[in-house]
TIDODO-307287 format. One record per residue (C-alpha): residue in one letter; chain; x, y, z. Coordinates in Angstrom, 1 decimal. Example, Ala and Ser with C-alpha at 12.3 -4.5 7.8 and 13.67 -1.06 7.14 Angstrom:
BEGIN
{type: A&mol: A&x: 12.3&y: -4.5&z: 7.8} .
{type: S&mol: A&x: 13.7&y: -1.1&z: 7.1} .
***
This chain:
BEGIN
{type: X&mol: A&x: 48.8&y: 35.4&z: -8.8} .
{type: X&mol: A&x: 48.4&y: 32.4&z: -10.8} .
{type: X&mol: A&x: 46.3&y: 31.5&z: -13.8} .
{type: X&mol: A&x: 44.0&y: 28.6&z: -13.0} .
{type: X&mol: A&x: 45.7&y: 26.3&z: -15.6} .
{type: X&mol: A&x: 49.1&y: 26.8&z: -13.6} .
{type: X&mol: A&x: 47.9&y: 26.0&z: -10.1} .
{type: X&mol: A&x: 45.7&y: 22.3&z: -11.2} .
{type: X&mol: A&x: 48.2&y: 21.8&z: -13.9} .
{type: X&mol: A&x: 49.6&y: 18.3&z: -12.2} .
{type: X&mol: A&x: 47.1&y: 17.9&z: -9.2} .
{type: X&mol: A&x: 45.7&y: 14.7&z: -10.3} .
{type: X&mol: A&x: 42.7&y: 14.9&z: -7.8} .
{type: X&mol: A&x: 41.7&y: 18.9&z: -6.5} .
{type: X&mol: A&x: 38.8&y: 17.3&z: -5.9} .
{type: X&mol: A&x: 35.5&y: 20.0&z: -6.3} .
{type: X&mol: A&x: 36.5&y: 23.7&z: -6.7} .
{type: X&mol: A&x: 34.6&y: 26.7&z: -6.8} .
{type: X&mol: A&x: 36.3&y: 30.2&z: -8.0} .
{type: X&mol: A&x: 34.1&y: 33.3&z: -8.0} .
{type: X&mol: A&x: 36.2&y: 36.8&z: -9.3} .
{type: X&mol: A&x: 36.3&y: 39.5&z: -11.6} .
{type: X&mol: A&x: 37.2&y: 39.4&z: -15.2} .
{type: X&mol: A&x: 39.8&y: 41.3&z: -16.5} .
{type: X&mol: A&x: 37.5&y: 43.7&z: -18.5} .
{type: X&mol: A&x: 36.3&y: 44.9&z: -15.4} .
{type: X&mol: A&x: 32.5&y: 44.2&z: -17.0} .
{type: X&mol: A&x: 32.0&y: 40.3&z: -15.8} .
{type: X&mol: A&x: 31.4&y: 38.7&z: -12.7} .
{type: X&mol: A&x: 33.2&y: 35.2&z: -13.0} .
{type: X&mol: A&x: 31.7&y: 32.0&z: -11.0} .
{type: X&mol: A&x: 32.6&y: 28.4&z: -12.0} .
{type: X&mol: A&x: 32.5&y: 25.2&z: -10.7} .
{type: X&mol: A&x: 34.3&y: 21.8&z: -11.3} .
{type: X&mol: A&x: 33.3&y: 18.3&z: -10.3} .
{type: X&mol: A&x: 36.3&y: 15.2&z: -10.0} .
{type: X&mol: A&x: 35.6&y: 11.8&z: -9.5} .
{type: X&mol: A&x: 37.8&y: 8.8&z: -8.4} .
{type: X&mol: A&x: 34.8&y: 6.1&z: -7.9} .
{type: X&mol: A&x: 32.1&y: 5.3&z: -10.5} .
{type: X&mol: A&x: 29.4&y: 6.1&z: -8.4} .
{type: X&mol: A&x: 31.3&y: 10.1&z: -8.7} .
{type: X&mol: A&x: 32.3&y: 9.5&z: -12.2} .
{type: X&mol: A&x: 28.6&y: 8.7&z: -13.3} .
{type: X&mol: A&x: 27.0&y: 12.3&z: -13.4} .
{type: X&mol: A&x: 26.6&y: 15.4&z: -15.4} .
{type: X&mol: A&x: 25.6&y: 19.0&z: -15.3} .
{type: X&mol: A&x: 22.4&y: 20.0&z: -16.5} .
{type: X&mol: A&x: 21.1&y: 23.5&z: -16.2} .
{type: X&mol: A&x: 17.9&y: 24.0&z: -13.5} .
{type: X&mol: A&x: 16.1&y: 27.6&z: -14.6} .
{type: X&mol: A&x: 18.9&y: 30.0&z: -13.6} .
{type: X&mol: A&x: 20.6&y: 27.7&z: -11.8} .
{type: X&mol: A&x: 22.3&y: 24.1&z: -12.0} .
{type: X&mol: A&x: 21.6&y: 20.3&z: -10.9} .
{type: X&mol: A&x: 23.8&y: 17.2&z: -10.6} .
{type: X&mol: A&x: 22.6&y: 14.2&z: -12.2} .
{type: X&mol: A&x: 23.4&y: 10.5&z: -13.3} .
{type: X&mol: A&x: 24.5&y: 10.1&z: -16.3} .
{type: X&mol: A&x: 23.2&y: 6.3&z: -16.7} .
{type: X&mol: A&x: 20.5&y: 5.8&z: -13.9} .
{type: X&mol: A&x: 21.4&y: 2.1&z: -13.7} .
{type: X&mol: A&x: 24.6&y: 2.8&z: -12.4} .
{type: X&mol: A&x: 23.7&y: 5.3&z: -9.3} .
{type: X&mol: A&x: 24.5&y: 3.4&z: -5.8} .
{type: X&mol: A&x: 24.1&y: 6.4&z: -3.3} .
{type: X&mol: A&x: 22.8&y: 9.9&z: -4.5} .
{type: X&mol: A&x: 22.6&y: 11.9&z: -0.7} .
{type: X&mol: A&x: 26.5&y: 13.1&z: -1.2} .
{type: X&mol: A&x: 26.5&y: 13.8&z: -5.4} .
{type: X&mol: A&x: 23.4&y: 14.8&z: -6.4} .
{type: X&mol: A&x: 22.5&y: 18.1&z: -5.5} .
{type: X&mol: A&x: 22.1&y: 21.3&z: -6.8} .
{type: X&mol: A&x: 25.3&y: 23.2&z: -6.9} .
{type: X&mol: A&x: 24.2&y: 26.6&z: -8.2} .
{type: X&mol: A&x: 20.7&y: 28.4&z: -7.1} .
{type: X&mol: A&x: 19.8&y: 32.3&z: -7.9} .
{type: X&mol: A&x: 17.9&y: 34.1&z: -5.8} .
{type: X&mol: A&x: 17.4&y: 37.8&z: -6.7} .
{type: X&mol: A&x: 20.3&y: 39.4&z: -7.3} .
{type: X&mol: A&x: 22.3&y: 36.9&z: -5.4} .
{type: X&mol: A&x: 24.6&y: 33.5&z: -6.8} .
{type: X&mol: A&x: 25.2&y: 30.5&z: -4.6} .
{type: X&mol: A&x: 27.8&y: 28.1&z: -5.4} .
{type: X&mol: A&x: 28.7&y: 25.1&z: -3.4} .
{type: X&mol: A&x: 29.5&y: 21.8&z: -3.6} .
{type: X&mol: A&x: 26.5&y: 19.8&z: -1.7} .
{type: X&mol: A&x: 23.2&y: 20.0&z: -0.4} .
{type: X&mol: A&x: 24.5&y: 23.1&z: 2.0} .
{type: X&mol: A&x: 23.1&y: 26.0&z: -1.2} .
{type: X&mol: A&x: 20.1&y: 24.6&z: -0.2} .
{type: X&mol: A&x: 20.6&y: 26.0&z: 3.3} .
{type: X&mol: A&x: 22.0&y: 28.9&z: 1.8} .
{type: X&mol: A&x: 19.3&y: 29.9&z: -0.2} .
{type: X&mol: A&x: 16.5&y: 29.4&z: 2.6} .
{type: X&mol: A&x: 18.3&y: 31.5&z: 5.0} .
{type: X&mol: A&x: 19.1&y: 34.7&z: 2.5} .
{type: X&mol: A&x: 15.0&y: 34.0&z: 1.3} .
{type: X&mol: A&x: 14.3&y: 34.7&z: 5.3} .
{type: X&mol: A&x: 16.6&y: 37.8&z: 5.3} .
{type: X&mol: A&x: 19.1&y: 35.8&z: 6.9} .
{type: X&mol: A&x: 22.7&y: 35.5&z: 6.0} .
{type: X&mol: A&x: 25.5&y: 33.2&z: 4.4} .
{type: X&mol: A&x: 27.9&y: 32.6&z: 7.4} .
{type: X&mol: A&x: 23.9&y: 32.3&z: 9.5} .
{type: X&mol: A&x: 23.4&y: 29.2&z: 7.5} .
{type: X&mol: A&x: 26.7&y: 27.5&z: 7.0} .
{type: X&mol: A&x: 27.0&y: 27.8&z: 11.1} .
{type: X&mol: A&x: 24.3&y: 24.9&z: 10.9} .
{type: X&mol: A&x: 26.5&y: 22.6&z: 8.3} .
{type: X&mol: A&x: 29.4&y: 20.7&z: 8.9} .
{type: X&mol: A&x: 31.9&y: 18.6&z: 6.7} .
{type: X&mol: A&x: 30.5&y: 15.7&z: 4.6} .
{type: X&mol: A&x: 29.6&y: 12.6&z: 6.7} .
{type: X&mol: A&x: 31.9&y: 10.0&z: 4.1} .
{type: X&mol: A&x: 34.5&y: 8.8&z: 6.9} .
{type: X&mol: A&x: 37.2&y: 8.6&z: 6.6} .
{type: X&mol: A&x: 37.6&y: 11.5&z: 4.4} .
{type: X&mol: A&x: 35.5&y: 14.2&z: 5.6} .
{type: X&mol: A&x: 35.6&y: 15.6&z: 2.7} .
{type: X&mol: A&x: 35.3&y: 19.8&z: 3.2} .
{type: X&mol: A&x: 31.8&y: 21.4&z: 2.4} .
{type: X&mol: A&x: 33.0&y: 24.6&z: 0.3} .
{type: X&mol: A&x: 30.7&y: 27.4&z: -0.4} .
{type: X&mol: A&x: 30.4&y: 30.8&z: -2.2} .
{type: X&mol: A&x: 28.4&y: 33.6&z: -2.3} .
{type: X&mol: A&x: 28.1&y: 36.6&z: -4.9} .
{type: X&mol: A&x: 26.3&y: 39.2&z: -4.3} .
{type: X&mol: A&x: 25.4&y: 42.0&z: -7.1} .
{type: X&mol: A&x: 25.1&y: 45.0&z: -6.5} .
{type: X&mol: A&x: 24.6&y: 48.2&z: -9.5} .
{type: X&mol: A&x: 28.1&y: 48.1&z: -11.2} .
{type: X&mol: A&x: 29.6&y: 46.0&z: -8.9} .
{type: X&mol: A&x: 29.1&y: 43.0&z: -6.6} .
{type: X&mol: A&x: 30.7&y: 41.2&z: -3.4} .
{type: X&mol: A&x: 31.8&y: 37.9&z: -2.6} .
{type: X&mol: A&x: 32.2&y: 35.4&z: 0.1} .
{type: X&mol: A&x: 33.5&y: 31.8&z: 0.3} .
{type: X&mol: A&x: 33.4&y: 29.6&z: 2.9} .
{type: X&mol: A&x: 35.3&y: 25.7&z: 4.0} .
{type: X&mol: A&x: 33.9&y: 23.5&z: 7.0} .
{type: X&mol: A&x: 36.1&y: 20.7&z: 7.1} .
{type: X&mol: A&x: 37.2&y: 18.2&z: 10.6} .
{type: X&mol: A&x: 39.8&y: 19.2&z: 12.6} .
{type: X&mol: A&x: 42.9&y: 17.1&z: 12.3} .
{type: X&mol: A&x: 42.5&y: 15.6&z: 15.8} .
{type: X&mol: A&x: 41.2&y: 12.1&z: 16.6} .
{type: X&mol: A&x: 38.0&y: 13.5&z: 18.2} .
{type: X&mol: A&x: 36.5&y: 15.2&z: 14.8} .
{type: X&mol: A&x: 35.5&y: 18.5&z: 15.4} .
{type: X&mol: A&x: 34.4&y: 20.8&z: 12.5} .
{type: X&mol: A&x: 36.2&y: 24.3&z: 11.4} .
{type: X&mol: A&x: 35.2&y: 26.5&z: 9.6} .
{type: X&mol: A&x: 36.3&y: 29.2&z: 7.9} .
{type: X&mol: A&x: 34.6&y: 32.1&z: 6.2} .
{type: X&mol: A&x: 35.8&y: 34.8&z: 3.9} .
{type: X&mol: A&x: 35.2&y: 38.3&z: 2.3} .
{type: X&mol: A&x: 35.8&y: 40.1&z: -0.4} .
{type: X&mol: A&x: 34.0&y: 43.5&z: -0.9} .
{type: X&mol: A&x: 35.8&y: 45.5&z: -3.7} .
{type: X&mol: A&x: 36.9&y: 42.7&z: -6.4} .
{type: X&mol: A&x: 40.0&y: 43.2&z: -7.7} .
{type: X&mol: A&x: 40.0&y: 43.6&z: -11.9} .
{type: X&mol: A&x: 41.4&y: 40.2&z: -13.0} .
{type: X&mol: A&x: 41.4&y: 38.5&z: -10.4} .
{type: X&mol: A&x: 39.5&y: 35.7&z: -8.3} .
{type: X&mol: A&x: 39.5&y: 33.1&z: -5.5} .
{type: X&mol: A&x: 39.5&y: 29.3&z: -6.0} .
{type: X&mol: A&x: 39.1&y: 27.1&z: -3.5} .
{type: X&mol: A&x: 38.9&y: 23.3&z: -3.3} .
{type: X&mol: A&x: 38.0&y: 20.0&z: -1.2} .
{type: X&mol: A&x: 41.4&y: 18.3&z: -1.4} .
{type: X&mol: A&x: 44.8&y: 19.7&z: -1.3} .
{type: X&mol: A&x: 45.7&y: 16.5&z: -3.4} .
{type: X&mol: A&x: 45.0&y: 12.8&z: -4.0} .
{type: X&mol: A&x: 45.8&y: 10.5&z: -1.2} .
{type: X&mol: A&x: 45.2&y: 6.6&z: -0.1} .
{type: X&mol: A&x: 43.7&y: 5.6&z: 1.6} .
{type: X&mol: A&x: 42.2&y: 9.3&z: 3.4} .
{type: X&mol: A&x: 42.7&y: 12.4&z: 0.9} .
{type: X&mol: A&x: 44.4&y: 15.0&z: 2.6} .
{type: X&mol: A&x: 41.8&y: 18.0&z: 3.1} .
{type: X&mol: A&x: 42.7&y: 21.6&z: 1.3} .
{type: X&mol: A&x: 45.0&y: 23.6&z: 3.8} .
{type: X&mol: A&x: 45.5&y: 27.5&z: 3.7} .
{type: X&mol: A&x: 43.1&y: 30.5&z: 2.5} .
{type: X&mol: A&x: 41.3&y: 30.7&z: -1.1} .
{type: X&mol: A&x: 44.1&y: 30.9&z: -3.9} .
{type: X&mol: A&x: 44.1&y: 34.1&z: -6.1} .
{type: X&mol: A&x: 43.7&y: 33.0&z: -10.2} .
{type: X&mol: A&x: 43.8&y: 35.2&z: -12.9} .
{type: X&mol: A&x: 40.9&y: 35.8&z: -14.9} .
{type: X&mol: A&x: 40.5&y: 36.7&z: -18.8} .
{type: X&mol: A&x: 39.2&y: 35.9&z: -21.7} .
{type: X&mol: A&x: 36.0&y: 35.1&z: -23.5} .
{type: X&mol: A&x: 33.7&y: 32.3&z: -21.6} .
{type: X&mol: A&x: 34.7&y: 30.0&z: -24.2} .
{type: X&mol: A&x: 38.5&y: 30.2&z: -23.6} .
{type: X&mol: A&x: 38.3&y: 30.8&z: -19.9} .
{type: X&mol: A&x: 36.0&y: 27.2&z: -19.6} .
{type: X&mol: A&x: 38.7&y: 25.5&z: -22.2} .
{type: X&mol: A&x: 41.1&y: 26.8&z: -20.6} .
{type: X&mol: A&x: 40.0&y: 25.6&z: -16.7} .
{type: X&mol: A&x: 38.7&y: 22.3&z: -18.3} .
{type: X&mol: A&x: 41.9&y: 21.2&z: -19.6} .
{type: X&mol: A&x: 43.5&y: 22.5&z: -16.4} .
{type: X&mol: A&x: 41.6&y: 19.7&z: -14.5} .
{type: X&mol: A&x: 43.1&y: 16.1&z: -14.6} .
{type: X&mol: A&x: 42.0&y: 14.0&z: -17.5} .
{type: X&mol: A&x: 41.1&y: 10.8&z: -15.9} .
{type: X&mol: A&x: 39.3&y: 12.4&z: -12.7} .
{type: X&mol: A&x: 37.5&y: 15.5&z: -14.2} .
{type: X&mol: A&x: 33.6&y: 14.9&z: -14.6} .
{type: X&mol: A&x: 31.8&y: 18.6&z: -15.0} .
{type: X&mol: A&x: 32.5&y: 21.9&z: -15.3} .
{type: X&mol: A&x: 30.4&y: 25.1&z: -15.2} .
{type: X&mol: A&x: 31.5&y: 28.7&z: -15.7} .
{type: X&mol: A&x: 29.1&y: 31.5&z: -15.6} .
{type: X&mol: A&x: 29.6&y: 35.0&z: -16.6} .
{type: X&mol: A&x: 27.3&y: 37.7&z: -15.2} .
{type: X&mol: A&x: 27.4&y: 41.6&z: -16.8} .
{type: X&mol: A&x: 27.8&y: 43.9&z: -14.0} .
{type: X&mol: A&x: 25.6&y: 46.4&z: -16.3} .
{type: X&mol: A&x: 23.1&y: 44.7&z: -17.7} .
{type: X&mol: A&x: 22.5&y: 41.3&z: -15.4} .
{type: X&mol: A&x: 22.7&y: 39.4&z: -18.7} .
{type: X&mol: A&x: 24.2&y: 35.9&z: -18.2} .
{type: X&mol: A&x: 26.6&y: 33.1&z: -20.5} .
{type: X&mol: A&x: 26.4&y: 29.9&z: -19.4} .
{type: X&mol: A&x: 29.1&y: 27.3&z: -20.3} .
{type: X&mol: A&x: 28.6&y: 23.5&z: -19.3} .
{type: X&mol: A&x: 31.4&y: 20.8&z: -20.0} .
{type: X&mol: A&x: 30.3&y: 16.9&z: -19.5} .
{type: X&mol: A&x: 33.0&y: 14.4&z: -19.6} .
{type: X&mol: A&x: 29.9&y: 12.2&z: -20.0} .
{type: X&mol: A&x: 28.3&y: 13.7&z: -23.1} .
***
């Protein structure tokens, strides 16, 4: 296991990650998500916080050529339930858990992002709390490697967390030219500890300097329900 600062540490372009886990004090659910950006039209946004959950948006409206694949909102609450994703798919997600539905239900209606010729993945999370305790899930659609795209997609589940420990996934394995290669292999287990403050520095500087754009970290008190929110804007 990893911390998160060792595995981006010299990935120039993870592209968007998601990492759900459970801090090392055994008291925290952990989510947080990172947003990269190569073109200005990705570079130009920020984080703002929506009620309990979170919303993309420019950061100078003049400079916005196509919102439909980076606005969105990437975190929604619904109950006792976190989703976490990066696109217009926690939408989805959050009507089919409102009609007592279920995760993998509404991601087997998405598919990978329509921006040819990268196909960029749709990744996904779940978190589910429970007294005490809570479950996770994470999910990837991405296009098959063959000429004829077809979509994947992969779903997994994690029902006893493991004290310390978490799963990051993200869009790209690495940076690429012209087609950025997708991310290959199961969620990657990081180490998890310390306050929010340290944990968000910590991830932040992780993320390359010229590509990272947003990050938010979120940690939820198994006891209580009480929440810390942590928002970094390269646009400030």
């Amino acid at each position: 296991m990893k911390t998160a600062q060792t595995y981006l540490n010299g990935n120039t372009y993870p592209g968007r990650g998601l990492l759900i886990g459970l801090h090392c004090d055994g008291q925290n659910a952990v989510v947080a998500y990172f947003i990269m950006g190569r073109s200005e039209n990705s570079r130009n946004r920020i984080f703002v916080k929506d009620g309990s959950g979170l919303r993309t948006r420019p950061y100078d409206m003049s400079k916005l050529i196509d919102p439909s694949l980076v606005i969105y909102s990437p975190v929604r609450v619904l109950g006792n339930q976190t989703i976490v994703t990066n696109g217009d798919q926690t939408d989805t997600i959050y009507e089919y858990l409102r009609d007592n539905k279920d995760f993998i239900e509404a991601l087997r209606t998405r598919e990978y992002e329509p921006d040819a010729p990268t196909f960029t993945p749709r990744i996904s999370g779940l978190l589910t709390k429970s007294y005490n305790s809570f479950s996770y899930q994470l999910s990837i659609l991405k296009a098959s490697e063959s000429a004829q795209k077809t979509c994947q997609r992969f779903f997994y589940e994690y029902d006893t967390p493991v004290i310390g420990e978490g799963h990051l996934i993200h869009t790209y394995k690495c940076d690429g030219n012209p087609v950025i290669p997708s991310f290959v292999g199961d969620p990657v287990r990081v180490a998890i500890s310390g306050s929010i403050d340290a944990f968000t520095r910590t991830l932040w500087a992780a993320l390359d300097e010229d590509n990272r754009v947003a990050l938010f970290v979120r940690y939820i008190n198994l006891l209580t329900g009480e929440t810390q929110t942590k928002i970094e804007n390269k646009n400030q």
